[in-house]
N, C-alpha and C positions, 0 to 999 in steps of 0.2 A: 151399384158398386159393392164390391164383398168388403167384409169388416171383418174382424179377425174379435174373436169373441174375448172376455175380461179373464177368462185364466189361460187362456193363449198367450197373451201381453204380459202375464205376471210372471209364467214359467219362461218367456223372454228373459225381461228382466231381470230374473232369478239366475237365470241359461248365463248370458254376459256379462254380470258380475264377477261370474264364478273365477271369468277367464281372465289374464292379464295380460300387459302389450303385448308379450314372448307369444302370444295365443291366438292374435288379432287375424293369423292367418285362418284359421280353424273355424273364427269365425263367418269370416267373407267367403271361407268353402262353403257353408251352408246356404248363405243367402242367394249364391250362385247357383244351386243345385236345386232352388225353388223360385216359383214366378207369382209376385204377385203375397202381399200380409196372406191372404187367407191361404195360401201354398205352403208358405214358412210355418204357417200354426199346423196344418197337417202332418209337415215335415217333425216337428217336433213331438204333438202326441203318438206321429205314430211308432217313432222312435221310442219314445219313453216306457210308454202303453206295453212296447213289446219284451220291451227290459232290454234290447239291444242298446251295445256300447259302441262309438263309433270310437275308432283308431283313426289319430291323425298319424300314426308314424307307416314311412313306407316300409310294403319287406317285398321291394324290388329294389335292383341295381342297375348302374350303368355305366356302358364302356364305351368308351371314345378313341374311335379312331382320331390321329392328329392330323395328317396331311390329306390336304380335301376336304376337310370336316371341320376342323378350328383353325387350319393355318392353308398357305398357297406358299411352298418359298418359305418365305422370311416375313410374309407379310399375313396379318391376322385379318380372318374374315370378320364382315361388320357386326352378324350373327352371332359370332360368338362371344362377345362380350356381353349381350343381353344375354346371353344362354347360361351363363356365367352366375349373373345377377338372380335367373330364375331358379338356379339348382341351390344358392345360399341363403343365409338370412342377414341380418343387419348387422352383423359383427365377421363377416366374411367367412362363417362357418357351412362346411355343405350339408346338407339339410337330405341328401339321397346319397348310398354309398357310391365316389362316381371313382373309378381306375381309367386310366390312359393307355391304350393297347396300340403300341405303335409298329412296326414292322424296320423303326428305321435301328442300326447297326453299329452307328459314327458315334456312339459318344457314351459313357455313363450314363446311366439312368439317374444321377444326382443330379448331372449337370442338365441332362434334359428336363428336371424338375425345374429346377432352377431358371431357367430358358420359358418354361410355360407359366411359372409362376411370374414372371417381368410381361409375359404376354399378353396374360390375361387377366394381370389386376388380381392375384387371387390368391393365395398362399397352397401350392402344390408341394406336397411332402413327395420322396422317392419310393416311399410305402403304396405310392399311388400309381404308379409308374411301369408296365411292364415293354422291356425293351424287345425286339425281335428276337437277342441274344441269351436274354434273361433264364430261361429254363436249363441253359447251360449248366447252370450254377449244380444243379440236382445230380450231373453225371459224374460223379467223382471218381470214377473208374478212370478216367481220359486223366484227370487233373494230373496225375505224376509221368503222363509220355511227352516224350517231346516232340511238341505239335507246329506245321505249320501255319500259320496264320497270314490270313487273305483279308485286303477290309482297308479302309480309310478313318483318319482322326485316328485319335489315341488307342492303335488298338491292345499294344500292348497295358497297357494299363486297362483296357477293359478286359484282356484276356487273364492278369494278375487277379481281379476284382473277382470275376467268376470263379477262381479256384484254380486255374493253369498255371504251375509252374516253372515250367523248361518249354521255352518261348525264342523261337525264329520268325521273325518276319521274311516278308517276300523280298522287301530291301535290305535284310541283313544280307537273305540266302543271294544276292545277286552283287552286291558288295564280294562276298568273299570268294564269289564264283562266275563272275564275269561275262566268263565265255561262255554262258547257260543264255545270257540274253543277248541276242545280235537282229533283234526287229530295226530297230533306230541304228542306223549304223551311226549318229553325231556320241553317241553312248557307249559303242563297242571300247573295249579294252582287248588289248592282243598280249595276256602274260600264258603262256600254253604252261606256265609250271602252277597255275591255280589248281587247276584239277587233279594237283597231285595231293593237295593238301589234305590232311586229316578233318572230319568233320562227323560227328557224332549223328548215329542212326535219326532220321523224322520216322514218326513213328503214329502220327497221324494230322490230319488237314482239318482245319478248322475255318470255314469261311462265313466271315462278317456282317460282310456286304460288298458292293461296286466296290472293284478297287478303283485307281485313276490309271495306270497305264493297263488297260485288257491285255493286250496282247503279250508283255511280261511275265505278269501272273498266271493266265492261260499257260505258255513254255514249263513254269517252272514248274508251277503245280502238277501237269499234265508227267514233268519230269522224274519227279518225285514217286506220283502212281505209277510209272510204267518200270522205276527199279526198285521199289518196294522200298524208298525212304532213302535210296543211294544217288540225287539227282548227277554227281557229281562221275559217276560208273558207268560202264555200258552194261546192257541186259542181255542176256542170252533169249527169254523167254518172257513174256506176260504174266507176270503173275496174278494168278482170279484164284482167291481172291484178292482185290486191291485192298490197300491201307485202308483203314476207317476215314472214313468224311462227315465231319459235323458243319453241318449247313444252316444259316439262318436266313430268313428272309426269300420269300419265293414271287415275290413280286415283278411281275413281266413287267407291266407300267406303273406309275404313280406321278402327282399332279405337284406341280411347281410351281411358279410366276408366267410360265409359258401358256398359251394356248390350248397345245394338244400337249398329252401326258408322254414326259419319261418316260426311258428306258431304266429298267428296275434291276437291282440284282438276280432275278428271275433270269433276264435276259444273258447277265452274264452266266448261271447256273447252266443256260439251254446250250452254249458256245462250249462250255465242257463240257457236257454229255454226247454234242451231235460229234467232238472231236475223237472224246477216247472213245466212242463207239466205230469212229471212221478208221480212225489207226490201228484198233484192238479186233474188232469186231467182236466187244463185249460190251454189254450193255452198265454206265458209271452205277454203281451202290449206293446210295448215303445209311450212313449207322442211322444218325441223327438229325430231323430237320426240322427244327424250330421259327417262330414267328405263324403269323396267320397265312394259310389256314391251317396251321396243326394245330391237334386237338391239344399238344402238351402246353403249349403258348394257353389255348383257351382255359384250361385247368387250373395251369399258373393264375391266370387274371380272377378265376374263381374264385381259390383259395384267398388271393389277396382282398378281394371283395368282401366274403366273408372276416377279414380278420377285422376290415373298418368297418364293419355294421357292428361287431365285439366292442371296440373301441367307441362307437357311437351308443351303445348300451341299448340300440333296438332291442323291443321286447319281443318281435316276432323275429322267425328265421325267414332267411332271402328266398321268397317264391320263385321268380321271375329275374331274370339277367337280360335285359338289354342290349343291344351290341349295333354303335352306330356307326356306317362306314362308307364307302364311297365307290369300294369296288365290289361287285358282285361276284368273281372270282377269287377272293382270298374274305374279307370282311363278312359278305352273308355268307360265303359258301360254308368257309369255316363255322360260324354262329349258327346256320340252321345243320352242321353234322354233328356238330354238338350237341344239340339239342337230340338227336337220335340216339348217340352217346347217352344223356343223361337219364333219357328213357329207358335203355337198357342196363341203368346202375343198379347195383344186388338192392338197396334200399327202396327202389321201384319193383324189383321182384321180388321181394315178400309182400307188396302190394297185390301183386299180378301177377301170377306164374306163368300168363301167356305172353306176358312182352315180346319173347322171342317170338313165338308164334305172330303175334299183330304186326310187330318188325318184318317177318317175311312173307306176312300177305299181303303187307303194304307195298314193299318195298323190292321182292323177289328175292330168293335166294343168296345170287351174287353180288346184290349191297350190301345185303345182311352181313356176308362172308367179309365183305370190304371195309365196313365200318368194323367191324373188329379187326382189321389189319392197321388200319389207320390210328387206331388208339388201342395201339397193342404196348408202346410206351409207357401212356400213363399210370399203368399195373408200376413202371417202376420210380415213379415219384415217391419221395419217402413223405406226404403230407400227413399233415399232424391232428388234420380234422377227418369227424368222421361220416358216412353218409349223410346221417340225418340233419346235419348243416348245410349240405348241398343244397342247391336250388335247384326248386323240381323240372323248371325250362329254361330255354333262353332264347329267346325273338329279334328277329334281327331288322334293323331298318336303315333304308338305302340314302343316301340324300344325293341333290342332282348337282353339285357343288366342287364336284372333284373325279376322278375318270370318266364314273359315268355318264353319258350322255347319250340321252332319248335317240334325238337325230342321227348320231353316230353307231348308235348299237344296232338302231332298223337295217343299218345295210351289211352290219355283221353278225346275226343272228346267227347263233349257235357257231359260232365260231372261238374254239377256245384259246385261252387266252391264258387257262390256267397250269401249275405245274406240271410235269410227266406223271408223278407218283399220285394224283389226286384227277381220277380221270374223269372229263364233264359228264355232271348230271345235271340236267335242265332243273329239277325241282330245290336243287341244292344252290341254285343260283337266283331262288325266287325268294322276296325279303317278304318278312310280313306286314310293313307299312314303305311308304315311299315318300318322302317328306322334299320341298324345294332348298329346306336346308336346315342348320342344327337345330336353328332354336323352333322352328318347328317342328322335328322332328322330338321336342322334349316337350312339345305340347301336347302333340302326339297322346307321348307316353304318357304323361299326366291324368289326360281324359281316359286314356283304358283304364288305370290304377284307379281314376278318381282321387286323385290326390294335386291338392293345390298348395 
């Protein structure tokens, strides 16, 4: 039987004194990471011996997809209340810098705070929070035009909160203009003198999310673009180009209480493009499209990443970004072109002058070219930190929880699923771990980091 030798046991001793409750986890990493007293005394002189310091604090983060991944619906998966428990310590404080990167559209991001924090047992601040919508906030250009707005829940007051001022809804514009919608004939209004009315220039489209009636929103919007912000006129001509469209959320499916996954505002986004391209024969524009997988969404969730590891007074900066999600189409897709993004950041090429070059013998010319169209945005975020706070990657992992599914993907392989403007690449839809669900998939992470 091995024995652990008398200044082994002293420098123990010595070892866990030092530490107090707040600590006890630091400890039981160790005893974990060795087998067996005579392991433990290894572990320890050869730690000491080498003058190496061990750091309990992490400098990785992590990002949480909500729907499929911590919630179904309304209803919270069983996982994620232990996932919960393992990311904080005894006083409900998180212990990993974690942000919430949602795609959904409906609501403030306070109150979605406030919604995960009842959910999860757990004290979620809005600083943690980035909504599909969120990046909006950055384009202040838009903020003073008078914009229509598409979307369900409070969108006016999410579109106040972002910085839009001069604010139409679909239901005002159809309120004061009637005879623009005649889908549902139980809804028609016959006053032929509405359309004579005065009504101040839209001046750009702003869309949310799913609205509830399609087929409205479709009309009017569709209205709008084909008279260059006069739905209310007739057109002589198409104008191309059309009005600006800020788009969030590009989500074809996502997972609910149901079975098989929603229909996404993706779905709605596909019904306007296959339209104004059928009527126009010009292919829809967006200025702006935010949510996953744009890269300006993943920047956003960055930046906020790094401010709470500031505020947690990590002494190291965030290596590694995590990114946990459910669809392989928007969640990794997004997470692993970022990461080709981040490789390509000027603070990586003063590292490497050949990034580019390794970028296109990896990848070929025409990603290369791609990935800079795709995050051709983020040059215009006015962010306040600077490279060398950046995190050098960000790794993406799948869980089986929420769209994805094994069974179901085998007999749609390679069949995309994702936006127009983000065209499939097989390796950009491949995660780097694959977990059955969160809270394994943060065990996962823990074991690469080494951190307990």
């Amino acid at each position: 039987m091995a024995t652990v030798s008398t200044s082994g046991r002293c420098i123990f001793r010595r070892l866990t004194s030092l530490f107090t409750s707040q600590n006890d986890i630091f400890v039981r990493s160790i005893r974990k990471k060795t087998t067996g007293p005579q392991g433990f005394s290894q572990f320890i002189t050869k730690n000491i011996s080498s003058g190496t310091s061990i750091n309990t604090q992490p400098n990785f983060g992590i990002l949480f997809d909500i729907d499929g991944v911590l919630m179904r619906g309304k209803n919270v998966l069983p996982e994620a209340i232990e996932t919960v428990k393992k990311l904080t310590d005894s006083q409900g404080r998180f212990r990993v810098p974690v942000v919430f990167v949602t795609n959904a559209g409906n609501a403030l991001r306070q109150e979605k705070a406030r919604q995960l924090t009842k959910n999860l047992g757990v004290h979620i601040s809005a600083e943690q929070v980035v909504m599909s919508h969120s990046p909006l906030k950055m384009f202040e250009q838009f903020h003073d035009k008078h914009v229509l707005v598409s979307g369900q829940g409070p969108i006016t007051d999410i579109a106040k909160f972002l910085g839009f001022k001069n604010i139409t809804t679909i239901d005002q514009l159809r309120e004061k203009f009637p005879l623009l919608d005649v889908v549902d004939h139980r809804r028609r209004k016959y006053d032929p003198n509405t359309l004579k009315s005065y009504y101040p220039e839209l001046e750009a489209v702003v869309l949310f999310g799913e609205p509830v009636r399609w087929e409205t929103s479709l009309q009017l919007i569709l209205d709008c673009l084909l008279t260059n912000g006069h739905p209310w006129s007739n057109c002589s001509m198409v104008p191309n180009p059309h009005l600006p469209i800020l788009a969030c959320n590009m989500d074809l499916l996502w997972m609910a209480e149901a079975p098989m996954p929603r229909l996404g505002h993706g779905s709605f986004l596909l019904c306007l493009e296959t339209l104004y391209k059928k009527i126009t024969g010009f292919p829809l524009t967006y200025t702006v499209l935010t949510g996953k997988p744009s890269q300006i969404t993943y920047h956003h969730a960055e930046h906020m990443t790094a401010q709470l590891a500031n505020e947690m007074q990590l002494e190291s900066p965030l290596r590694t970004l995590y990114v946990i999600g459910d669809n392989p189409l928007t969640d990794i897709y997004g997470a692993n072109l970022y990461n080709r993004y981040l490789a390509s950041k000027p603070i990586n090429l003063l590292k490497s002058t050949s990034v580019k070059t390794k970028l296109t013998a990896a990848h070929g010319k025409e990603q290369t070219a791609y990935l800079s169209t795709v995050t051709s945005h983020i040059g215009e975020l006015p962010v306040d930190h600077t490279f060398e706070k950046c995190a050098e990657s960000m790794e993406s992992v799948l869980v089986r929880t929420g769209v994805y599914c094994e069974k179901r993907n085998q007999h749609m392989d390679g069949v995309d699923h994702g936006h127009r403007d983000y065209p499939y690449i097989d390796d950009l839809t491949r995660p780097s771990i694959i977990a059955n669900n969160v809270f394994e998939a943060v065990e996962a992470i823990y074991d690469r980091e080494e951190f307990e």
